[in-house]
N, C-alpha and C positions, 0 to 999 in steps of 0.2 A: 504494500500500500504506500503510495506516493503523500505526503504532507506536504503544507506548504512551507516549512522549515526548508524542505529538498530544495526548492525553488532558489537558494540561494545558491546552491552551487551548480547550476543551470544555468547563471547569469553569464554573459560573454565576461574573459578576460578584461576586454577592452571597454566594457560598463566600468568591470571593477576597480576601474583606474580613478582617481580624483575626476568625478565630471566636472565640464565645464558648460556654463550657464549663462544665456544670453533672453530676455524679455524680446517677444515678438509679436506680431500681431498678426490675426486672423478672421480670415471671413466666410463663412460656409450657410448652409440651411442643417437647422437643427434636427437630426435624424432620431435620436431619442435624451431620455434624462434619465440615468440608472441606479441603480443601486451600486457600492463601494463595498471595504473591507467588509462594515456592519450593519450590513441591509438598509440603514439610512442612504438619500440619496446623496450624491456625490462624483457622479460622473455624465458630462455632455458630450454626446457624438458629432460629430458638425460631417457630413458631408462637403467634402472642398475639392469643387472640378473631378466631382463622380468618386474619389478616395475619401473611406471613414478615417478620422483622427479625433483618437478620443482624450481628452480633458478633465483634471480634476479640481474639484472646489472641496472648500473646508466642508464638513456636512452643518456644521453651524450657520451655513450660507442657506442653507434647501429651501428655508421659508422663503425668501427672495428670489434665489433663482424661479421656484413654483409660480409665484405669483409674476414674476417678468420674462421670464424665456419660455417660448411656444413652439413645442415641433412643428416643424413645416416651414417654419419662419426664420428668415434668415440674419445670420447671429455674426456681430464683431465683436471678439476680444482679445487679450491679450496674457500670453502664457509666457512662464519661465521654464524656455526650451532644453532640453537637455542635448546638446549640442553634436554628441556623442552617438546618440541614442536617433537621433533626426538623422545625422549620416549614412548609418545604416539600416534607417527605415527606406532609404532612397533605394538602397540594392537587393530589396525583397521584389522575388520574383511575382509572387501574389501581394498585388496593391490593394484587393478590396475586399481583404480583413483585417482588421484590428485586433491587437496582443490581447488579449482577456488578464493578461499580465500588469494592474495598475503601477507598476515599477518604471512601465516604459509609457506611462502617459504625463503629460506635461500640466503643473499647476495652475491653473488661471489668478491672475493676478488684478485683472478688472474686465468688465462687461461695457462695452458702449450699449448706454439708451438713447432716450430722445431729450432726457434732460443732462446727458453728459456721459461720462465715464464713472460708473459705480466700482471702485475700490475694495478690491477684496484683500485686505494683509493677509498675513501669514498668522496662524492660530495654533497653538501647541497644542497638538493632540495630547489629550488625558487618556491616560492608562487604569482600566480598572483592574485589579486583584480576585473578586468578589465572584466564585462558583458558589454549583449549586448543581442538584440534584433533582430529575423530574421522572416519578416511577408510574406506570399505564397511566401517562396522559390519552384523552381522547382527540385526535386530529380531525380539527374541521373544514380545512381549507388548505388552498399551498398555495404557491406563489411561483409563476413559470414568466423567465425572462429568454429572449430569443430561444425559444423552444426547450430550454433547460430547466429544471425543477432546481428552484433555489433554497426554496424554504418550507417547510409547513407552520400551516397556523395552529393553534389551540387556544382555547377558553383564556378570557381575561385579559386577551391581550399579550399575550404568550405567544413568540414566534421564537424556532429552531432555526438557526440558520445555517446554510454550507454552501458557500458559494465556490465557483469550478477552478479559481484560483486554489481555494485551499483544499482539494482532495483530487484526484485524478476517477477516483471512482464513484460511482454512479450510489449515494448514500440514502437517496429517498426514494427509487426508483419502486421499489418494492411494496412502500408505504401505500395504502388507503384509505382515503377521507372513511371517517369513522372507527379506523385501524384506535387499538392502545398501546404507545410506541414510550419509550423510558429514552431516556438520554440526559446526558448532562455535560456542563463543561464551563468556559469561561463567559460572564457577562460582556454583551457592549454597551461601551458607553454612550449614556443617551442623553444631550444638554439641549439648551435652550435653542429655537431656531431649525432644529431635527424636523427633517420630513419624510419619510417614511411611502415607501410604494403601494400600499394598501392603509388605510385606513384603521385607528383607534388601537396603535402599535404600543405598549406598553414597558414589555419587557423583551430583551432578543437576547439570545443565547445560541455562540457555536453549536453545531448538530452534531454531540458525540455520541452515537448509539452506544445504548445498554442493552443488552442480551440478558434474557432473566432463564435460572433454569433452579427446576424442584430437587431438593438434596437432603442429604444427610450428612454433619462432618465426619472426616475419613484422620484426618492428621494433619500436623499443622510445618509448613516447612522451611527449612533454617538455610542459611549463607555456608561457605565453607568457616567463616570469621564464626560460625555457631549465634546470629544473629536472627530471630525469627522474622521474615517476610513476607512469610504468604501462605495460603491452607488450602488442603487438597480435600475436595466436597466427591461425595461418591450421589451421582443422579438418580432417581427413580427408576431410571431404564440398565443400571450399571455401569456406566460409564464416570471415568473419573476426570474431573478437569482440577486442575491447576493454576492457581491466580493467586497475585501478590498485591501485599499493601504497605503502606509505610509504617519502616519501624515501628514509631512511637506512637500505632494505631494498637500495636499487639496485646496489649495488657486489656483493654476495651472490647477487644473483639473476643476475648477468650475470656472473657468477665461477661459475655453477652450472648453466646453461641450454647446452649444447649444439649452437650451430648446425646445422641442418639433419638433425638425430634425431630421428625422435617422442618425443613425451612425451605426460603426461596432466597437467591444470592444472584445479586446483577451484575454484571461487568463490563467491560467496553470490549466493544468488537476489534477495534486498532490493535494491530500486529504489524511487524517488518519481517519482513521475509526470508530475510538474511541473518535472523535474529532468533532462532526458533528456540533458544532458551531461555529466552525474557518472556516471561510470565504476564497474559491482561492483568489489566489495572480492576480489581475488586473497587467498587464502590456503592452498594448496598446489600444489608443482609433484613430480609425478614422473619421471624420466628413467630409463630401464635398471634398477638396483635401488638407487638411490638416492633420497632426500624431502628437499625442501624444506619448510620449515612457517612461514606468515606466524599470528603466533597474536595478533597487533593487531587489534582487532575495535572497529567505531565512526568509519573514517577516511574514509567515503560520505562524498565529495565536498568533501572536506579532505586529501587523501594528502599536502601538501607540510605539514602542521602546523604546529607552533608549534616558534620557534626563538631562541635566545638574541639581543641586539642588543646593539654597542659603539656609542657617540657616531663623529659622521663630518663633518666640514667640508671640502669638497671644490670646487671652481673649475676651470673649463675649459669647451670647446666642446663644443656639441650635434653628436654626429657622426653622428647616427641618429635618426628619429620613427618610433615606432611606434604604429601605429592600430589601432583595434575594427573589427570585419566594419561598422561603421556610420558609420568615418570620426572617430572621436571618439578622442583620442588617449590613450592606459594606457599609454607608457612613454617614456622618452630613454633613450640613452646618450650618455655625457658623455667624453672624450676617449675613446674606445675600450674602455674600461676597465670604468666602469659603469652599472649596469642602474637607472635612477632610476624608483621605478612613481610614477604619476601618478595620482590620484583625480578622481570623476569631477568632482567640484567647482574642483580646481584645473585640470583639462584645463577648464573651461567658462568660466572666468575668464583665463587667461594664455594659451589657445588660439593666440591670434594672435600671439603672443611668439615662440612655439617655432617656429623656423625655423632649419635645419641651419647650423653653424658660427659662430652665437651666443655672445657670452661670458656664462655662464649660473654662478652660485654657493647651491651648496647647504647645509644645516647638517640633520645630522638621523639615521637611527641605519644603522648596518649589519649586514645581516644576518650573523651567526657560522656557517660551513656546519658539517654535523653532521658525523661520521663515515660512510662506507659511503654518503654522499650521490655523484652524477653531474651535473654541470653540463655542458650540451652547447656552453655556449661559456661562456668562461674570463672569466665578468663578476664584480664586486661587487655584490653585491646593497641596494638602499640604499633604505630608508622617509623621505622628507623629511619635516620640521616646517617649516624655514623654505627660501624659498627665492627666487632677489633673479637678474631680468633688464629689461634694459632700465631700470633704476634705479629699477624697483616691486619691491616684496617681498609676498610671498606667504606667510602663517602658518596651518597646518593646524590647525582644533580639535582639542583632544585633551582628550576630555572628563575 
């Protein structure tokens, strides 16, 4: 499955370089007014001499654009050209498509009216944080842009959104008005001036499908670091799936999971294909008439995240090696105590060193467990920088 994260490294070389940007003006007939990143609108198509070129405004602008710009009717304004980007729009052999890529469309900076040039600056886009979780919602509506399903609607003003920029595949295609469809993921942001391609828009949210399936817990499963990340549910039909959640979820969900009751457990459907050991993202459990909600969204094949670290200088015997499915060694413990991870560079260097009962000294950071985190054995978790056996020392880049 393609994301729109990939999209960056699709980008030409020659984008990637410092653009250069020159304000220009334009005149075409207005062919449509579209939807942008978050379903507000924010994009003018101007037909100019039979070629689309499309155009972005702040979506803070939509109220005025709606009420001043009329398709069919033909539009001056003026854009800050990506200089770059215009070059090599010249040497496409098909002229009369337009990138669905808003990376390669040019900002509008003002609109000529009748009573002059209307001033569009520059507006910092606000970033929201703020998920959320939506389990058998009912769809009552959608939303199809040049022939493509963008979004569906639901109750209250609740719109899913997944426009073709951010997914290569086809995510609603399957959905039916009246369908009860789960998803969840990131808010967009909605301010003042926000105009919206259907009517009495509320709320909009990325369209992350949630997959819901009838279970039983089976056992819960750990990091090679012995960090708990994720639990393995045995289905109604026998089948066993595997899904992970962030650490510091672990203590809540195994405070809240039931042994041996059904439940129902949603996840995302997002997988990489390349990646077939990263575990979907869990993110609701139900049990009897109570919810769980994991509304962490992004932790594919990262569940144990980022964690604070103290300095640590530590000395004693190698009591334990542990190796890769390959024989290549990613960890010691060191009197019993802790979990030392080993990289692949220093496992291919000091390899033959490491041999159990070693007097072995380390210097370098420990990991801080979070709160609500599960360690299934009771180690220190510790990142070397330096590290001194057999009277060689060992110093990790750290760029």
């Amino acid at each position: 499955m393609k994301v729109f994260a990939i999209l960056l490294l699709l980008v030409p070389l020659k984008l990637a370089a410092q653009p250069k940007f020159e304000v220009q003006e334009f005149t075409g007939v207005v062919k449509s007014i579209g939807s942008g990143f978050g379903f507000a609108l924010q994009q003018i198509v101007l037909d100019i001499n039979g070629e689309p070129n499309g155009f972005l405004f702040h979506p803070a602008y939509g109220s005025w654009v709606v009420k001043n710009v009329k398709v069919g009717e033909t539009l001056t304004l003026r854009a800050n050209v990506n200089l770059r980007y215009a070059e090599m729009k010249k040497k496409q052999i098909d002229r009369t498509k337009i990138s669905s890529v808003f990376f390669f469309h040019d900002s509008i900076v003002a609109i000529k009216t009748n009573q002059g040039w209307y001033e569009m600056p520059a507006i910092k886009e606000e970033v929201t944080t703020k998920t959320e979780v939506f389990l058998d919602k009912k769809v009552t509506g959608d939303y199809v842009q040049d022939g493509k399903r963008l979004a569906l609607i639901f109750e209250n003003g609740l719109v899913g959104y997944c426009h073709a920029i951010l997914s290569t595949d086809d995510k609603l295609g399957d959905i039916k008005i009246g369908d009860r469809v789960s998803f969840g993921s990131f808010r967009r942001h909605i301010g003042p001036g926000f105009e919206f391609p259907i009517p009495n828009v509320k709320d909009v949210y990325y369209f992350n499908r949630l997959l819901d399936v009838e279970a039983k817990l089976h056992s819960y499963l750990f990091k090679q670091n012995f960090v708990r990340v994720g639990v393995k549910f045995k289905s109604t039909d026998g089948k066993m799936i595997s899904v992970s959640f962030p650490s510091d979820d672990a203590q809540r969900i195994q405070e809240f999971i039931k042994p041996g009751e059904p439940l129902k457990f949603y996840y995302s459907d997002f997988k990489i294909d390349d990646q077939p050991l990263a575990l979907p993202e869990l993110h609701a459990i139900v049990q009897n008439t109570d919810t769980l909600y994991i509304r962490t969204f992004g932790f594919f094949g990262g569940a144990d995240g980022r964690h604070e670290h103290e300095p640590v200088d530590i000395a004693g015997k190698i009591t334990r090696i542990n190796l890769t499915a390959k024989g290549n060694v990613s960890s010691l413990i060191i009197n019993s105590e802790y979990y030392v991870e080993i990289d692949a560079m220093m496992a291919q260097q000091l390899a033959l060193h490491f041999q159990k009962g070693k007097q072995i000294s380390i210097q370098g950071k420990q990991r801080v467990k979070k709160v609500g985190e599960i360690y299934q054995r009771d180690y220190q978790i510790v990142v070397p920088e330096r590290l001194t056996i057999d009277g060689k020392t060992f110093s990790v880049y750290i760029p």
